[in-house]
C-alpha positions as CSV (number, residue, x, y, z in Angstrom):
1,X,0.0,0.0,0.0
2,X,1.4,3.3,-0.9
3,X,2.2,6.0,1.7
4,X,-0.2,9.1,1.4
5,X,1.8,12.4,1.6
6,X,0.8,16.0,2.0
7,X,3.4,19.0,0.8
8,X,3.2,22.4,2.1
9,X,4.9,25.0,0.9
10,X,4.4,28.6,-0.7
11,X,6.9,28.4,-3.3
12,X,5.2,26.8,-6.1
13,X,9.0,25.5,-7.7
14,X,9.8,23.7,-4.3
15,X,6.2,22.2,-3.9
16,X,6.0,21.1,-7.5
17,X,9.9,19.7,-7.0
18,X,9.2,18.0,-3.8
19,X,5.8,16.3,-5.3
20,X,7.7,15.0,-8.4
21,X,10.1,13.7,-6.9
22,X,8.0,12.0,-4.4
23,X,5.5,10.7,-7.1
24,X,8.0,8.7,-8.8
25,X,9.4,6.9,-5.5
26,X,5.2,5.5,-5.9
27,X,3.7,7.7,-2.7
28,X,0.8,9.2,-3.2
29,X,1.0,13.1,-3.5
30,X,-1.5,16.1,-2.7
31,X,-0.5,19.7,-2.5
32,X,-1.1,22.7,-0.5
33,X,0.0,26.3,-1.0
34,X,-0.1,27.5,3.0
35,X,-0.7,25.9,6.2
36,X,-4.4,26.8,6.8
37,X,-5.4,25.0,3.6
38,X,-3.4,22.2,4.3
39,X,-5.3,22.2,8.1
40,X,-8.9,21.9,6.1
41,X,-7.4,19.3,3.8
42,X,-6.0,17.1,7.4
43,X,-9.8,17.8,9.1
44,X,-11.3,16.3,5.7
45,X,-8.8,12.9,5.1
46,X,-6.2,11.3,6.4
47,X,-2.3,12.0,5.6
48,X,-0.2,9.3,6.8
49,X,3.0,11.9,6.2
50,X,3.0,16.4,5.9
51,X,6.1,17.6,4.5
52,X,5.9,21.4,5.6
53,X,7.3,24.6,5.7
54,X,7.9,26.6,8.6
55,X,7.9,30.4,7.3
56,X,4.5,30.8,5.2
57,X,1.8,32.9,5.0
58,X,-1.8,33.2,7.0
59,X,-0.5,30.1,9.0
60,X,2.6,28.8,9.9
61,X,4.2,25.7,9.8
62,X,4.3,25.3,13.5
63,X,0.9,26.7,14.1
64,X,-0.3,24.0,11.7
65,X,2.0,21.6,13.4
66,X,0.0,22.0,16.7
67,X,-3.2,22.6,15.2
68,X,-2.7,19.1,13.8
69,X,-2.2,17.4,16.7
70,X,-5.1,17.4,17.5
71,X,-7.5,16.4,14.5
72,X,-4.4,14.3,13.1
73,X,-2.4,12.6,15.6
74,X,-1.9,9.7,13.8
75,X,0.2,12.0,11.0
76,X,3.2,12.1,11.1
77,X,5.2,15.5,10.7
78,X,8.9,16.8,8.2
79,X,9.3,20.5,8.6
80,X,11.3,22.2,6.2
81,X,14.2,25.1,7.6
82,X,16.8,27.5,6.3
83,X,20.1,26.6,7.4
84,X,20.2,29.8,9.5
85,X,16.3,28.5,11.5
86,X,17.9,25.8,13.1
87,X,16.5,27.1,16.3
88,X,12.6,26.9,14.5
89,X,13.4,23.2,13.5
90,X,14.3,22.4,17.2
91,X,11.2,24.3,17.9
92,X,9.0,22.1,15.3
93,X,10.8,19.0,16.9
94,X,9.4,19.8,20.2
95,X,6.3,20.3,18.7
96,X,5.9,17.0,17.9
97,X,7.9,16.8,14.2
98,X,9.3,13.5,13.5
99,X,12.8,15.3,11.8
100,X,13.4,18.4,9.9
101,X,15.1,19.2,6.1
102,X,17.3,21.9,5.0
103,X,16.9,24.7,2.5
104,X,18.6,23.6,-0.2
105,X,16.8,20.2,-0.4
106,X,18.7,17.4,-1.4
107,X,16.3,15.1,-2.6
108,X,18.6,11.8,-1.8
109,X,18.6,12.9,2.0
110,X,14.7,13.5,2.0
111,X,13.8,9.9,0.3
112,X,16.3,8.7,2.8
113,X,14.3,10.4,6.0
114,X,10.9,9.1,4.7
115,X,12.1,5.3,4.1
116,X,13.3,5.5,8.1
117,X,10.4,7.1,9.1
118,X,8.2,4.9,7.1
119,X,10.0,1.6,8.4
120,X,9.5,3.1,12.2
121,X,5.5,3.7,11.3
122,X,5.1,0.0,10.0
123,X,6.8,-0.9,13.5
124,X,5.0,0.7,15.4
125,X,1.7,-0.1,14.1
126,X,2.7,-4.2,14.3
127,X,3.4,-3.6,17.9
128,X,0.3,-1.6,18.2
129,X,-2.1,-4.5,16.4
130,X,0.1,-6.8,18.3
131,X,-1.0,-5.4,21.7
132,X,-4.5,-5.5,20.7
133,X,-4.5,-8.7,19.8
134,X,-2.7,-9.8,22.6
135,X,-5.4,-8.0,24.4
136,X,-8.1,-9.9,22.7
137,X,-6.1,-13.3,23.3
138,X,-6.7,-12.8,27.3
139,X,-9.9,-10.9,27.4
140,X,-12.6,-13.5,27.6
141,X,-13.0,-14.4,24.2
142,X,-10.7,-17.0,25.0
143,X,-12.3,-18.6,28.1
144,X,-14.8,-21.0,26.5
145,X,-18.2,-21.6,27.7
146,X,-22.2,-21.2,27.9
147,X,-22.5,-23.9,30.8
148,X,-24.0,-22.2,34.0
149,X,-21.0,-23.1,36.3
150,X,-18.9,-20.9,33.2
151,X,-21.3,-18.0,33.6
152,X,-21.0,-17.6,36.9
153,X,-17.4,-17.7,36.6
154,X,-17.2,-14.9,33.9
155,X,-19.4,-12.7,36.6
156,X,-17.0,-12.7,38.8
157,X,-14.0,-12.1,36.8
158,X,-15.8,-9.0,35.5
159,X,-16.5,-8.1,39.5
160,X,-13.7,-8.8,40.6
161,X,-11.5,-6.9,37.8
162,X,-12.9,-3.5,38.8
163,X,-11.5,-3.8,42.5
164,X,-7.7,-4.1,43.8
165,X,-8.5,-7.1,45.8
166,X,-6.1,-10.2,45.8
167,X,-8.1,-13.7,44.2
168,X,-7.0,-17.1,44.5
169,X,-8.0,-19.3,41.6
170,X,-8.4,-22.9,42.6
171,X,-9.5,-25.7,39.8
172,X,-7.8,-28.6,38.6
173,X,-4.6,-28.4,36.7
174,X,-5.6,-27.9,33.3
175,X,-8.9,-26.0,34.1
176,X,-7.6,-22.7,32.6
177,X,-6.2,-20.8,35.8
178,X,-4.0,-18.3,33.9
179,X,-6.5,-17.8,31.5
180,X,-8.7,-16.1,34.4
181,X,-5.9,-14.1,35.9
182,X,-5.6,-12.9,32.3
183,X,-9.0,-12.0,32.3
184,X,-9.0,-9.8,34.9
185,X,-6.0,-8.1,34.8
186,X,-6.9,-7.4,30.5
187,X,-10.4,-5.9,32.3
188,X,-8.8,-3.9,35.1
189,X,-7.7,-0.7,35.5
190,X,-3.6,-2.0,35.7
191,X,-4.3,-3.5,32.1
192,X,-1.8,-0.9,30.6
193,X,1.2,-2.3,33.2
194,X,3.0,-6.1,33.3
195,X,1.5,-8.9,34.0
196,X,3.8,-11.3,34.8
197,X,4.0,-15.2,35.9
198,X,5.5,-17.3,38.2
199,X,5.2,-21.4,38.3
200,X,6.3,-21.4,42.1
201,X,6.3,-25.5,42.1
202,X,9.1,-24.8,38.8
203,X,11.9,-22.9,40.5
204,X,14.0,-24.9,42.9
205,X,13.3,-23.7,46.7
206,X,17.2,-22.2,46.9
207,X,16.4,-20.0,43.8
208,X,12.3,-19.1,44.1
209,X,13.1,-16.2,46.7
210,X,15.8,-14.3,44.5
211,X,13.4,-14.6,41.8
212,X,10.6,-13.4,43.5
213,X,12.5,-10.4,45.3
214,X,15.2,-10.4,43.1
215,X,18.8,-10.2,45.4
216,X,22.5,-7.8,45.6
217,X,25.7,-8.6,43.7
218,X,27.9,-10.9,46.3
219,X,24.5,-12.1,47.9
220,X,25.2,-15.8,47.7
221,X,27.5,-17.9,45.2
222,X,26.4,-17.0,41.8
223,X,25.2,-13.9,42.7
224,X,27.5,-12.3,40.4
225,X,24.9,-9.0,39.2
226,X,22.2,-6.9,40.9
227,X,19.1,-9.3,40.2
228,X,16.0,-7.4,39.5
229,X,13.0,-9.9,40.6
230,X,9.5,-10.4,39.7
231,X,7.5,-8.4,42.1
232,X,9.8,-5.2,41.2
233,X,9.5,-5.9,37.5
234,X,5.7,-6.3,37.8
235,X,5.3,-2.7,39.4
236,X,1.6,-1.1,38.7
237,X,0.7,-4.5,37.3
238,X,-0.2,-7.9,38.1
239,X,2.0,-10.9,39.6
240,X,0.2,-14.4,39.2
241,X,1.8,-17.0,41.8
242,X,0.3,-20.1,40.0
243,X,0.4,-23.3,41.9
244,X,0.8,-20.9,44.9
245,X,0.9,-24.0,47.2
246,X,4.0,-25.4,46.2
247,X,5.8,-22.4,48.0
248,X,8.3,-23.2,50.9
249,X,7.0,-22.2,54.1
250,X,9.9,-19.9,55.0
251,X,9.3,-17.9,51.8
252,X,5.4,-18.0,52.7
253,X,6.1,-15.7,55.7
254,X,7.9,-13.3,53.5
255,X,5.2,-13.1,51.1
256,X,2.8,-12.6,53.5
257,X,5.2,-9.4,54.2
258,X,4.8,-8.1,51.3
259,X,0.7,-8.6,51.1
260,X,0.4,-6.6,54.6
261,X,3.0,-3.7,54.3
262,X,3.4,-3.3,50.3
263,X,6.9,-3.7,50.9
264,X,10.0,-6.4,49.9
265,X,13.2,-6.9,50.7
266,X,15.7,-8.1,48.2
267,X,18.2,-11.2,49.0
268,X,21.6,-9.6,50.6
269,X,19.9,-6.6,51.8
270,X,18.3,-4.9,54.7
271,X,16.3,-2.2,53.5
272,X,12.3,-2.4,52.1
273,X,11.2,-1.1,49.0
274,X,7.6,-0.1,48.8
275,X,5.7,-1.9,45.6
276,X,2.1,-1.0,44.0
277,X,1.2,-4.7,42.4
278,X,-2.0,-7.0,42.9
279,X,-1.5,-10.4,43.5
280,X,-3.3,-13.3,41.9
281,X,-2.8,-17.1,43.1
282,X,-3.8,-20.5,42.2
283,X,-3.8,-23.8,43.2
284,X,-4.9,-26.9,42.3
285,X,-5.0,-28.6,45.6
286,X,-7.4,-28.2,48.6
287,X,-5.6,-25.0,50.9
288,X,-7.3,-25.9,53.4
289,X,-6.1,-29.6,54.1
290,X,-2.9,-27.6,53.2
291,X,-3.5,-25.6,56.2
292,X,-4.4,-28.3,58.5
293,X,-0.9,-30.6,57.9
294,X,1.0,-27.5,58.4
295,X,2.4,-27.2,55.0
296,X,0.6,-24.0,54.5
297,X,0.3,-21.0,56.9
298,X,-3.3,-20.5,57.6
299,X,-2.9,-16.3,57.6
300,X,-1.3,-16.3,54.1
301,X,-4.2,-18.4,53.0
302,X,-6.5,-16.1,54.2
303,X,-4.9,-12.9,52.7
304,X,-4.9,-14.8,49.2
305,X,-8.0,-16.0,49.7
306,X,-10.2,-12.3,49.4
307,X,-12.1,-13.7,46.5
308,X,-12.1,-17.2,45.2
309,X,-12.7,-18.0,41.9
310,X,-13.3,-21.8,41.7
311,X,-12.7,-23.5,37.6
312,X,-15.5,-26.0,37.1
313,X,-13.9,-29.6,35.7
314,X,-14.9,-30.7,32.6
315,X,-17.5,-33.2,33.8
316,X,-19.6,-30.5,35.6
317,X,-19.8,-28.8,32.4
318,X,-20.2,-31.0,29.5
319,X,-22.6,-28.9,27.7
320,X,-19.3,-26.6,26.9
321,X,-17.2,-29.5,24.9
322,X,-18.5,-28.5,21.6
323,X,-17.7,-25.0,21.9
324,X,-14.2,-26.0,23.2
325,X,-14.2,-29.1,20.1
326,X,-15.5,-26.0,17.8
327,X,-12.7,-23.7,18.8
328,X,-9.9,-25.9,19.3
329,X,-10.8,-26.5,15.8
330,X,-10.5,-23.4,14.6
331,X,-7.0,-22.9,16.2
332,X,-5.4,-25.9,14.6
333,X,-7.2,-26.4,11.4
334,X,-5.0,-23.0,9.9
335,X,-1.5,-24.4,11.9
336,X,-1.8,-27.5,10.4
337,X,-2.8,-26.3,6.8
338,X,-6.1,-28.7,6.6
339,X,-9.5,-27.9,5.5
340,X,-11.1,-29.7,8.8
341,X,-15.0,-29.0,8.6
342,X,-15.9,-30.3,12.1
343,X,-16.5,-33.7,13.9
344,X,-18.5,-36.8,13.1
345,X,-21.6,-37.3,15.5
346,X,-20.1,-40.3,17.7
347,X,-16.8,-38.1,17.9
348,X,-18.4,-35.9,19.3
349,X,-20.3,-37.9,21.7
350,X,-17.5,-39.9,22.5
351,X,-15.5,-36.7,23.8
352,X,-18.7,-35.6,25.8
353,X,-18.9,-39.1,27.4
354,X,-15.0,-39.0,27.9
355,X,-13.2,-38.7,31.7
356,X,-10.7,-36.0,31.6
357,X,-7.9,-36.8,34.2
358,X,-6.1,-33.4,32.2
359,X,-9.0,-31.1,31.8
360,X,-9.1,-28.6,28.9
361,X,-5.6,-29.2,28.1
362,X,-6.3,-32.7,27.6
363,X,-8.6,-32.3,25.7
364,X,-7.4,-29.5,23.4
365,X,-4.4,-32.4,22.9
366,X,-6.5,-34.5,21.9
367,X,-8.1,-32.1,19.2
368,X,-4.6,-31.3,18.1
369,X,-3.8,-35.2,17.8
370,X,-6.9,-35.8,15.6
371,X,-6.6,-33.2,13.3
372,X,-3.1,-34.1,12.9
373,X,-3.7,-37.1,11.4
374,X,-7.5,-36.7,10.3
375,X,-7.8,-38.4,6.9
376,X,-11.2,-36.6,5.8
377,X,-12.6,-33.0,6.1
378,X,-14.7,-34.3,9.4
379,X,-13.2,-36.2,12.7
380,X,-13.6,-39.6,12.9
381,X,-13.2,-42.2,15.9
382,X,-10.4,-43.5,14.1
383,X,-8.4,-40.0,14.1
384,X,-8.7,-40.1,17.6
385,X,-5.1,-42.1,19.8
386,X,-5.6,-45.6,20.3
387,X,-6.2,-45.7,24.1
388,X,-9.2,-43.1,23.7
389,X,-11.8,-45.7,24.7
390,X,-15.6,-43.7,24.3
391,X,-18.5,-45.0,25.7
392,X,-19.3,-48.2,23.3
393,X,-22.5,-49.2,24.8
394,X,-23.8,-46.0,23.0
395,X,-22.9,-47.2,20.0
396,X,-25.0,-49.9,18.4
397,X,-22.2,-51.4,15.8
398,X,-23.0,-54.6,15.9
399,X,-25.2,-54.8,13.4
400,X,-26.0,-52.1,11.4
401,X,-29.4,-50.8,11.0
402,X,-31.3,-47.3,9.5
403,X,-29.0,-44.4,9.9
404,X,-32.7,-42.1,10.6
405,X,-32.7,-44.3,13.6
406,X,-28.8,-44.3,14.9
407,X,-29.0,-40.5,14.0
408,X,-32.3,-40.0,16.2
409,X,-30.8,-41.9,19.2
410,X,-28.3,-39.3,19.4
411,X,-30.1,-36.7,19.1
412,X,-32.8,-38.1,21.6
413,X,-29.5,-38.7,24.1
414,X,-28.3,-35.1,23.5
415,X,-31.5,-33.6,24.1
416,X,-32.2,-35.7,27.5
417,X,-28.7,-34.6,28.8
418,X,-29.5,-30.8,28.1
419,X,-32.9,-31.3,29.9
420,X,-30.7,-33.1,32.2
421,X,-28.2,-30.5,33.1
422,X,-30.8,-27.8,33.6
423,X,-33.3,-29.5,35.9
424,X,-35.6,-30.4,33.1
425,X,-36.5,-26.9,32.5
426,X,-37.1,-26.8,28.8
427,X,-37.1,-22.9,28.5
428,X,-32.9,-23.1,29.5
429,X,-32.8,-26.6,27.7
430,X,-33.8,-24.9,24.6
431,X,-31.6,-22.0,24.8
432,X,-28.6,-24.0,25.7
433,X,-29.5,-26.3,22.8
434,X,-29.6,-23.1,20.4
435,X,-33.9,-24.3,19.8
436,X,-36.7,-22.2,20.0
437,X,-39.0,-24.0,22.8
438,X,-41.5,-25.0,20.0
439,X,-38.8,-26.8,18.2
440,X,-38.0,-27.9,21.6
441,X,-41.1,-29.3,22.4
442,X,-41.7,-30.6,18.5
443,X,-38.5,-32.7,19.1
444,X,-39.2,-33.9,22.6
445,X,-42.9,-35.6,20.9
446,X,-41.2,-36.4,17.9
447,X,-38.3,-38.9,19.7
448,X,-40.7,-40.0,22.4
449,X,-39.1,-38.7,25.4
450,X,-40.0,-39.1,28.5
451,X,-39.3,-36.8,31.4
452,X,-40.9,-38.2,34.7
């Protein structure tokens, strides 16, 4: 796409020059003969690039400079100075201009100055669209679910994201902690600062306070540099302890420390520096029997424990693993470079009916696996690893009869489990099932069920 440029200058030979010159590099090229009608021409359309000069008539080039600021931030600014204006240009830099050119032009040095400034614009907008989508990647677009237990967890994480207040996460492993702490840092008002991690069960117990509170040169052997840790590198933002329970018991009391008083001290010192961070932990084991044998102090658990957020497993929301089958789907079908369409009825019902000992990320492996080695544009049970044993009494194979038939038990089995999960209310049942009630209530006469 071609850069669109703006030149502004009173002398007709050194506008006409400039646009030429710039017209046969490829940029697009408009002209204007002071600063105020280049200001109307920025307040109608956008200028990714103004080439201007300082001294011209009815308004200036720094007047103009400012002016645009604020209904074109996004453009970016060249002024043009005599050699004796230097002071101007420095002027025009403050301002807000990108660089400055000198009267004479040479046209080799201005081509030069664009390509850079160019190059630093298509930068800067990646790491811009990178930050967003980053952004979207831990909003909650990627925690997936319609289940009941998953709505009540996605009103708390928008609760709790407009408060300070520390949460502890507990779920099994696999449930999706980070994913929530994401959440609710992306949602709160620290969004803009780090948010960092720490596995405290992955850092040995001689190394997990230095790289918490970081430590001075000469400290301990090895200690060969100031060490900046995570709590002072996650200043203004968020620190996420994950697996929180895996922390020594000595460090526990310092951690507590820092909860209480906002205030650490770094290994090999003895002076406190304050810190403005929140504090997210997770677990996957019960705190509270944790508590009990001693091997976690019952006031730290307490000061984590503000809010809790608790991660539903898998088998209390089965209604959800067709979303998650649809969007783990969608992530690997591009990676892998293979027109996958969907899933074959008894694939799917074999991954509803299926224990997950490893949760979400079990069974997002498992998606991975099958499309992988999927032979056709929909899953099969044959795409899926060799000790993935489904549910085979749902499966009449034996003897093969009207598909109608095979298709309607399914459908009849589906529909019982939705009535199922919402208490036989057929009003939710419906809406989880993506029905209208009439349809609904067509089906339920239709396949004979029963509800007692």
């Amino acid at each position: 796409m071609a850069y669109k440029i703006l030149v502004v200058d009173d002398e007709d030979i050194i506008r006409d020059s400039i646009s030429f010159i710039l017209k046969k590099e490829g940029y697009l090229v408009e002209e204007a003969e002071n600063g105020l009608v280049a200001y109307e021409r920025l307040t109608e359309e956008y200028f990714d690039l103004v080439i201007t000069d300082i001294e011209m008539p009815q308004m200036k080039g720094i007047e103009l400079l400012e002016k645009a600021s604020v209904v074109a931030p996004q453009t970016t600014f060249v002024v043009i100075t005599a050699y004796g204006s230097l002071d101007t240009a420095i002027r025009a830099l403050r301002s807000g201009a990108s660089d400055y050119i000198l009267k004479p032009i040479e046209f080799d040095e201005l081509l030069f100055k664009l390509n850079k400034l160019f190059d630093l614009k298509s930068i800067i907008s990646e790491n811009n669209l990178l930050k967003k989508e980053l952004q979207r990647d831990y909003d909650f677009s990627r925690i997936i679910g319609k289940s009941r237990a998953m709505e009540k967890v996605f009103e708390m994480i928008r609760m709790v994201s407009q408060t300070d207040s520390t949460v502890l996460i507990t779920g099994n492993s696999g449930t999706g902690k980070e994913l929530v702490a994401r959440a609710i840092h992306a949602n709160s008002t620290r969004e803009k600062k780090p948010f960092l991690a720490i596995n405290c069960g992955a850092i040995s117990e001689n190394l997990i306070e230095s790289e918490l509170f970081g430590h001075k040169k000469g400290a301990f052997t090895g200690a060969v540099t100031d060490k900046e840790g995570y709590v002072k590198a996650a200043e203004g933002g968020t620190l996420f302890l994950d697996e929180v329970s895996e922390m020594p018991l000595q460090l526990q009391v310092k951690l507590l420390r820092v909860l209480q008083e906002k205030e650490f001290t770094p290994v090999g010192t003895t002076y406190s520096i304050p810190v403005n961070i929140r504090f997210i932990a997770s677990t996957n084991r019960n705190l509270t029997e944790q508590v009990a044998k001693g091997t976690f102090r019952e006031d730290l658990y307490y000061r984590l424990n503000v809010v809790e957020i608790n991660l539903p497993s898998l088998k209390k929301r089965k209604e959800d693993i067709p979303l998650l089958v649809d969007h783990f789907l969608n992530k690997y079908r591009s990676r892998i470079n293979k027109t996958i369409l969907g899933v074959q009825p008894e694939v799917l019902r074999a991954l509803s009916n299926y224990d997950y000992k490893g949760e979400i990320r079990e069974l997002e492996n498992l998606i991975e696996r099958a499309a992988i080695f999927a032979k056709s544009e929909y899953l099969s049970l044959e795409d899926l690893p060799d000790n993935f044993n489904p549910n085979k009494d749902a499966y009449p194979y034996e003897k093969i009869g009207s598909l109608n038939e095979y298709i309607g038990k399914i459908e009849k089995d589906y529909i019982l489990r939705a009535l199922e999960l919402n208490d036989y209310n057929k009003e939710k049942a419906a809406e989880a099932l993506e029905l209208g009630l009439s349809t609904l209530y067509r089906k339920i006469k239709e396949l004979d069920i029963t509800i007692d």
